[in-house]
C-alpha positions as CSV (number, residue, x, y, z in Angstrom):
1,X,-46.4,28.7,11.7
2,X,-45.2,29.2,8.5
3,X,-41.6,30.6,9.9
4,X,-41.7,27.3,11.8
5,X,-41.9,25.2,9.0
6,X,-39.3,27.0,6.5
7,X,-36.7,26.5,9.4
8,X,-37.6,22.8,9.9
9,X,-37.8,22.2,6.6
10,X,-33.8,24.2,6.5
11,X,-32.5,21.9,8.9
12,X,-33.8,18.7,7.4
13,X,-32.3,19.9,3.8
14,X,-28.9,20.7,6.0
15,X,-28.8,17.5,8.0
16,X,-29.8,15.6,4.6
17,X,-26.5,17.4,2.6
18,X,-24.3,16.7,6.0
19,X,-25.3,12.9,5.7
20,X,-24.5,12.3,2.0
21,X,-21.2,14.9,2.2
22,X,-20.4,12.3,4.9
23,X,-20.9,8.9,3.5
24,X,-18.7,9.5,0.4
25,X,-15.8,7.5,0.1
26,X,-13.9,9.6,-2.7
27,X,-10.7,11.4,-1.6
28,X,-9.5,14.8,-3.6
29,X,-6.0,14.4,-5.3
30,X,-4.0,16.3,-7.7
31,X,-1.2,15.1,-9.8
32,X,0.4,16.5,-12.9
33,X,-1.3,15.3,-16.0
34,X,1.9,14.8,-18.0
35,X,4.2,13.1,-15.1
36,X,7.9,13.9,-15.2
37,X,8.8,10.8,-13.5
38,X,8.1,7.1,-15.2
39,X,7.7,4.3,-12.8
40,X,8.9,0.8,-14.4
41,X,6.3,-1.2,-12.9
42,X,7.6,-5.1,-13.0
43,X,4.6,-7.6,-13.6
44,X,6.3,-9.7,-10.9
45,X,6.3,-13.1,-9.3
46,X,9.0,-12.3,-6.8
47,X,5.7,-11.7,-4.5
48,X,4.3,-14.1,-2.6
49,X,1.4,-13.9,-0.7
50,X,0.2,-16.0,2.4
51,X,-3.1,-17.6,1.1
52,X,-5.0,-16.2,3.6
53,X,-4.1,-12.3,2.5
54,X,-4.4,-13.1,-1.1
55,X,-8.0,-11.7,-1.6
56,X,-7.6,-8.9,0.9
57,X,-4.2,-7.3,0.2
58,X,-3.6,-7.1,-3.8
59,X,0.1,-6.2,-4.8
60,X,-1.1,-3.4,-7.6
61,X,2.8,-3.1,-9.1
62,X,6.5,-3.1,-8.4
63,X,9.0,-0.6,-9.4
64,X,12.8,-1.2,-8.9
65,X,15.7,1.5,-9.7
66,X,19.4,1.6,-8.3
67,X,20.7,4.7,-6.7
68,X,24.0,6.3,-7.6
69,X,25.8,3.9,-4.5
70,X,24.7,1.0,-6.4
71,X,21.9,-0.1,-3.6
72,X,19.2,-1.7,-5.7
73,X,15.7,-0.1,-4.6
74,X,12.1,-1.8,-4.6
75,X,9.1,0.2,-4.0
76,X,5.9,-1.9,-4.0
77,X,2.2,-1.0,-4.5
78,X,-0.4,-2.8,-1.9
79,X,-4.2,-2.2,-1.6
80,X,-6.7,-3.4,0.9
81,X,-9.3,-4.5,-1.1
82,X,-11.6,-5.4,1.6
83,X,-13.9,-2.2,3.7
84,X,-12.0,-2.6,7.0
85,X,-8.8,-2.2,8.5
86,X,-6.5,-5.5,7.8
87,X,-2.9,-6.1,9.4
88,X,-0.4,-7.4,7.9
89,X,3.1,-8.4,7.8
90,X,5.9,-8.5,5.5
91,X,9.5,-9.5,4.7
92,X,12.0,-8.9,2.3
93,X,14.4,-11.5,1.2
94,X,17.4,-10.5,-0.7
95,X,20.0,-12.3,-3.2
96,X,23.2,-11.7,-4.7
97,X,24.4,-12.2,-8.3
98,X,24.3,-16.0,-7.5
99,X,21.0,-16.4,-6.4
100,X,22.2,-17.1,-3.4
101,X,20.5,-15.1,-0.1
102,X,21.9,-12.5,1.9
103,X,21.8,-12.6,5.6
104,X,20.4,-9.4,6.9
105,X,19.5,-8.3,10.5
106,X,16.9,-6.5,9.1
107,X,15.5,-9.9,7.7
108,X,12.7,-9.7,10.2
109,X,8.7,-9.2,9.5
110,X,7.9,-6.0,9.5
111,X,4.1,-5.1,10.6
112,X,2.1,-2.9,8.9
113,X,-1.5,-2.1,8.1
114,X,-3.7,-0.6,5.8
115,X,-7.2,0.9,6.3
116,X,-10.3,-0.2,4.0
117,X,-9.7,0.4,0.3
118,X,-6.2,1.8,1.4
119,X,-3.3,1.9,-1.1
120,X,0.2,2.6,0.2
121,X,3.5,1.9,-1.2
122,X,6.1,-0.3,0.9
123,X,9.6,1.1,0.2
124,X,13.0,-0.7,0.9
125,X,16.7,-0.6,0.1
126,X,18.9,-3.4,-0.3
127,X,21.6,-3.6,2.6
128,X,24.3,-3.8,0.2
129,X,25.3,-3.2,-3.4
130,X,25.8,-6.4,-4.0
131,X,21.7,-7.5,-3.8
132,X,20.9,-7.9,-7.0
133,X,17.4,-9.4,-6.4
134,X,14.9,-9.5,-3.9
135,X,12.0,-11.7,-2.4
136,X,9.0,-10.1,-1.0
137,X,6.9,-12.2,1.3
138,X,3.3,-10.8,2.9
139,X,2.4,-13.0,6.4
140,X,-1.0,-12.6,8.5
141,X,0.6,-10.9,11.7
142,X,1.9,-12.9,14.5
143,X,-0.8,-13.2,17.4
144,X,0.7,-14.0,21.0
């Protein structure tokens, strides 16, 4: 009887610590703590966001840098802030020294999606060297 009860009382204690282990929402990461590489994050209005995504998918920062070709890069930071999945959309629009925009045939929405509390960064390259400024538009996704 006494036997009985240790080993119930063992597999209470172990389904107990399974159940909390599982229900945590923290993720391990390492990084160095003195990184070599500075990101020049842009406080930036060059986002725009359909009114609709606003309080679900938050643009944390933008970094820009040219390569050594002279192709201007953008990398952007987005988190769901919601629990659950959320689809989204999203565009780039790119100008030249003139302000003027360049025609691309890669000028179409891209989809993409994050999972809840997700942060990812969206990376693109200008299609020529002579985009010297972008435009980045996030859409709700296109239902048919």
């Amino acid at each position: 009887m006494k036997t009985s009860r240790f080993r119930d009382l063992c597999v209470v204690a172990a389904c107990a610590g399974l159940l909390t282990g599982c229900s945590s929402t923290t993720v391990n990461t390492v990084e160095p703590a003195v990184p070599t590489a500075r990101r020049e994050m842009l406080a930036d209005q060059r986002v725009q966001t359909d009114p609709s995504l606003a309080k679900a998918v938050r643009v944390v920062g933008v970094n820009t840098a040219t390569d050594a070709a002279g192709f201007l890069k953008v990398q952007v930071e987005v988190q769901n802030t919601t629990r659950s999945r959320k689809q989204f959309t999203y565009r780039v629009q790119w100008f030249d020294p003139h302000g003027m925009i360049i025609d691309t045939p890669t000028a179409a929405a891209t989809p993409r999606s994050l999972e809840g509390r997700e942060t990812a960064y969206i990376t693109t390259t200008a299609p020529t060297p002579q985009a010297k400024d972008f435009r980045i538009l996030f859409l709700e996704p296109v239902t048919k």
